[in-house]
C-alpha positions in Angstrom: 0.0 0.0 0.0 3.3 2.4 0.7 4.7 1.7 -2.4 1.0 2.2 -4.5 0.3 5.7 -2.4 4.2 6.4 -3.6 3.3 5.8 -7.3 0.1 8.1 -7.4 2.1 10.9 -5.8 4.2 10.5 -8.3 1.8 10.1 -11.2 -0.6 13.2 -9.5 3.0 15.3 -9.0 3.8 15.1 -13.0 0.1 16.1 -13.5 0.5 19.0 -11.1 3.8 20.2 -12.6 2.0 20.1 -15.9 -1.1 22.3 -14.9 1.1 25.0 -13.1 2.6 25.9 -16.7 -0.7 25.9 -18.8 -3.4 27.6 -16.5 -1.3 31.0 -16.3 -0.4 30.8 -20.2 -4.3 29.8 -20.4 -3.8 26.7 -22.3 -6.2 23.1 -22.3 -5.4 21.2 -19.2 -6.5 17.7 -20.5 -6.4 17.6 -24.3 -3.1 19.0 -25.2 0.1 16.8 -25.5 3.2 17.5 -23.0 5.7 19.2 -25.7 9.5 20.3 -24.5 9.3 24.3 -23.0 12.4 25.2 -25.4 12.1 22.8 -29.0 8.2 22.7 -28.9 8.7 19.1 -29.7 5.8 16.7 -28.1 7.1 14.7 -25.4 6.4 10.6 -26.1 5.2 9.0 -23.1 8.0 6.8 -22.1 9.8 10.4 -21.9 7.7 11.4 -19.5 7.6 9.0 -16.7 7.4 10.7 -13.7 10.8 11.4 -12.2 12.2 8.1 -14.0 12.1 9.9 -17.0 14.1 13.1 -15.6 16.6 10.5 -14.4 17.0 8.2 -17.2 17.4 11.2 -19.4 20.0 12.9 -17.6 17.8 16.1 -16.8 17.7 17.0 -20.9 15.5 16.8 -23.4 15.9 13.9 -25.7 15.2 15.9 -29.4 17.3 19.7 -28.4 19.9 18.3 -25.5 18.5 21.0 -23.5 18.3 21.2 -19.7 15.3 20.3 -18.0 14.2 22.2 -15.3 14.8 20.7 -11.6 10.7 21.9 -11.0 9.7 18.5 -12.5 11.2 16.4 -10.2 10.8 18.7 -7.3 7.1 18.6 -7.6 6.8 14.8 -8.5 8.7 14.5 -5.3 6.5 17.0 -3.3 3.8 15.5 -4.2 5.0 11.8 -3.0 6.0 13.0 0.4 2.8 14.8 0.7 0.6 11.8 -0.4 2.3 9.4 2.1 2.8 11.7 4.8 -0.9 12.2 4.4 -1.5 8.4 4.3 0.0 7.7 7.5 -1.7 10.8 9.1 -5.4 10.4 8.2 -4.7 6.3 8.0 -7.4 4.7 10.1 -9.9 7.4 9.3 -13.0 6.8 6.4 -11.5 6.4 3.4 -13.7 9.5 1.9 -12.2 11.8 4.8 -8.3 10.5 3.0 -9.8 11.1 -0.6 -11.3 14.6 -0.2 -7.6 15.6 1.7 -6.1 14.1 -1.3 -8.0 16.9 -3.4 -7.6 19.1 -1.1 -3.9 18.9 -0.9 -3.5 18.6 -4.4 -5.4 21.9 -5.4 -3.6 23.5 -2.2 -0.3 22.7 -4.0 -1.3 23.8 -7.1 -2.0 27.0 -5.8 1.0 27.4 -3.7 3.5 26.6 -7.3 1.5 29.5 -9.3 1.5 32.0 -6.5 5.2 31.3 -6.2 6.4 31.6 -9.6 3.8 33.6 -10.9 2.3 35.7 -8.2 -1.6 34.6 -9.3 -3.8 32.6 -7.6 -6.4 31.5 -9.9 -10.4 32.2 -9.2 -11.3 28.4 -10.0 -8.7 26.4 -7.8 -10.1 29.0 -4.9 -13.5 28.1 -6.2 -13.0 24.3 -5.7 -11.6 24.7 -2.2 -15.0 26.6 -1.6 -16.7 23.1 -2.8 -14.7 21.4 -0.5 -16.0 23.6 2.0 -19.2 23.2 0.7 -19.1 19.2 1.0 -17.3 19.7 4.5 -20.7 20.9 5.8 -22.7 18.4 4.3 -21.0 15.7 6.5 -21.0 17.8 9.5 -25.1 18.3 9.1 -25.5 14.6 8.0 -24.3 13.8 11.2 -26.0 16.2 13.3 -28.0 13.3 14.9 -24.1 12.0 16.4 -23.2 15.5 16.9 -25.9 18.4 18.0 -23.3 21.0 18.0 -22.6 20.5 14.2 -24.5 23.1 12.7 -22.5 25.6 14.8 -19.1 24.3 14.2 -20.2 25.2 10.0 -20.9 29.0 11.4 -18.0 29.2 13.6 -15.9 27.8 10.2 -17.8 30.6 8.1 -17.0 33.6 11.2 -13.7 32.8 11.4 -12.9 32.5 7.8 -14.0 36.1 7.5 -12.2 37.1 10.4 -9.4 36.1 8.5 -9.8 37.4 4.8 -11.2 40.4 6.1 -7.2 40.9 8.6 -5.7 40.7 5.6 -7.8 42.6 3.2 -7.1 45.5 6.2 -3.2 45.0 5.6 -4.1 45.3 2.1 -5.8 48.8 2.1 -2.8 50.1 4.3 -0.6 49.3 2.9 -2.1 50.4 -0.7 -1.7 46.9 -1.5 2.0 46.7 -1.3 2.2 44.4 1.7 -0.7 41.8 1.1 -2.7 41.2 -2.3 -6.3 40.6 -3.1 -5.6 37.4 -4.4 -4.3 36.3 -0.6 -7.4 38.1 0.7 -9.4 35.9 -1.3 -7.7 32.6 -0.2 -7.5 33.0 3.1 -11.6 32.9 3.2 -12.1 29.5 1.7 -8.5 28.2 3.6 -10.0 30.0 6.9 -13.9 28.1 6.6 -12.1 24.8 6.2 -10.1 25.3 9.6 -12.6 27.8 11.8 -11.8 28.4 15.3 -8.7 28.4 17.1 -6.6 26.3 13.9 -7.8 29.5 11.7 -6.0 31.6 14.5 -2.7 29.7 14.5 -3.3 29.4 10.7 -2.8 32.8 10.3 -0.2 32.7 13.2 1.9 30.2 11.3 1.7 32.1 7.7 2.9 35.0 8.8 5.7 33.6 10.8 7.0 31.1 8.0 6.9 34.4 5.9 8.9 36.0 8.0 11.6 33.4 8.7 11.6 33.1 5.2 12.1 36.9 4.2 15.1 37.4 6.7 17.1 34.3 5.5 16.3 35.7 1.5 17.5 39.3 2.9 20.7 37.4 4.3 21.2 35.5 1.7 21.1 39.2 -0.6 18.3 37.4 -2.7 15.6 39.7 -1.9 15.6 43.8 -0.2 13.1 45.1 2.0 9.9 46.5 0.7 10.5 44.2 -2.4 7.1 41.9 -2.7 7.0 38.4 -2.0 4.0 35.7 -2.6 2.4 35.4 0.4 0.1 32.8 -1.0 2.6 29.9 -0.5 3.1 30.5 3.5 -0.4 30.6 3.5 -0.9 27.0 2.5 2.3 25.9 5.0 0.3 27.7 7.8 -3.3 25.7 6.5 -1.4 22.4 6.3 0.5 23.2 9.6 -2.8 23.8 11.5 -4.9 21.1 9.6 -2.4 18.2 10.3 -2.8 19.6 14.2 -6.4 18.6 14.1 -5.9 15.1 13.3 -2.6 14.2 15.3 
C-alpha cells in the first residue's frame, strides 16, 4: 500500500507540474500533449515518466539536448511526500475523509507553485476549495444526529474565515496593497472556513511567521531587499497544512 500511495504521488506530481505551466499561459489542461518548453517538440510518453524519465534522461530533453528544469522532479517529489505523509496521518480514518484531503492537498499545491512563480492565484482552484468547503458541511449536518453541535461548528468555520480574509484585506488597504494582495485576501476565506476556530488563529499565526523566517534568511542570503514583494500565498498554505495536520494528530 506504501509503495502504491508512492506511485500516485508521483503520477498526480507530473500532473500538477504540468497544470502550473498551462493555466497561467491559459492553455487546455487535459487535451493537449506534454511538448518540451524550449524545441516545442511533443514529449512521447516513455519520456515522460514521472521522475524516472528526468533520471534516465540525464535532466535533458531527448530531441534539443536541453536542460530540464529541476521543478519537475521537485514537484513529483513534493507531491509523494505529501501523499504518504498524508496516508500515515489520516490512516485509520474513512476512506472518503483521506480522498477529499487528497483533493484538497492537491489543489492546495497547485496554488502554492502558481503564486510562487507567478504571483496569481487562480479564481477556479479557490472556487473548488469553496466546494470542499461546501461538501465539508454536508458531512457535519448529515451527522447532526451524532453531533448536535454540528450546525455551529459550520458557522463558527464561516466567522472565522472572514475574520481572516477580512485581517488581511485591512493590511491590504494600508498598505495600498503593497504588503498583502487581493488574491491572498481571497484565499484565506475558503482556507479559513475549512479550519474555523482556534486552527484558523494559528493558521494565520503560522503564515505569517513562516513568511517572516523566510524573508530574513532571503535578505541574508542578498536574494531579496526590503519593501520588495514576495507571494504570500505559498506561506499561506504551509500555515493551513500546519494547523490542519494539528487537528488530526
Amino acid at each position: 500500500m506504501t509503495f502504491l500511495i508512492a506511485i500516485l504521488g508521483l503520477v498526480f506530481g507530473s500532473f500538477i507540474s504540468s497544470i502550473t505551466w498551462r493555466i497561467p499561459k491559459a492553455k487546455t489542461i487535459f487535451f493537449d500533449r506534454s511538448i518540451c518548453p524550449k524545441c516545442k517538440k511533443r514529449i512521447s510518453f516513455f519520456d515522460n515518466i514521472p521522475l524516472i524519465s528526468y533520471l534516465i534522461l540525464g535532466a535533458k530533453c531527448r530531441n534539443c539536448k536541453k536542460r530540464i528544469s529541476i521543478r519537475y522532479p521537485l514537484i513529483e517529489l513534493s507531491s509523494m511526500i505529501g501523499f504518504l505523509s498524508l496516508f500515515f496521518v489520516f490512516k485509520g480514518y474513512p476512506l472518503l475523509l483521506l480522498l477529499t484531503v487528497y483533493v484538497l492537498f492537491l489543489v492546495t499545491l497547485t496554488i502554492f507553485i502558481i503564486d510562487l512563480e507567478r504571483q496569481i492565484i487562480p479564481d477556479n482552484l479557490v472556487f473548488i476549495l469553496f466546494l470542499l468547503f461546501i461538501l465539508k458541511s454536508y458531512f457535519l449536518s448529515a451527522q447532526a444526529g451524532l453531533n448536535p453541535n454540528s450546525e455551529n461548528i459550520i458557522w463558527d468555520n464561516i466567522f472565522f474565515g472572514f475574520a481572516a480574509s477580512l485581517f488581511l484585506l485591512f493590511l491590504h488597504l494600508v498598505t495600498k496593497g503593497k504588503g498583502m494582495g487581493l488574491g491572498d485576501v481571497k484565499l484565506a476565506l475558503p482556507l479559513g472556513f475549512l479550519l474555523g476556530g482556534l486552527p484558523a488563529y494559528y493558521f494565520m499565526f503560522y503564515s505569517f511567521l513562516t513568511g517572516a523566517i523566510v524573508g530574513i534568511i532571503l535578505i541574508l542570503a542578498k536574494k531579496a531587499s526590503f519593501g520588495q514583494r514576495i507571494a504570500f500565498g505559498p506561506f499561506m498554505i504551509i500555515g493551513f497544512w500546519i494547523s490542519f495536520v494539528s487537528v488530526y494528530l
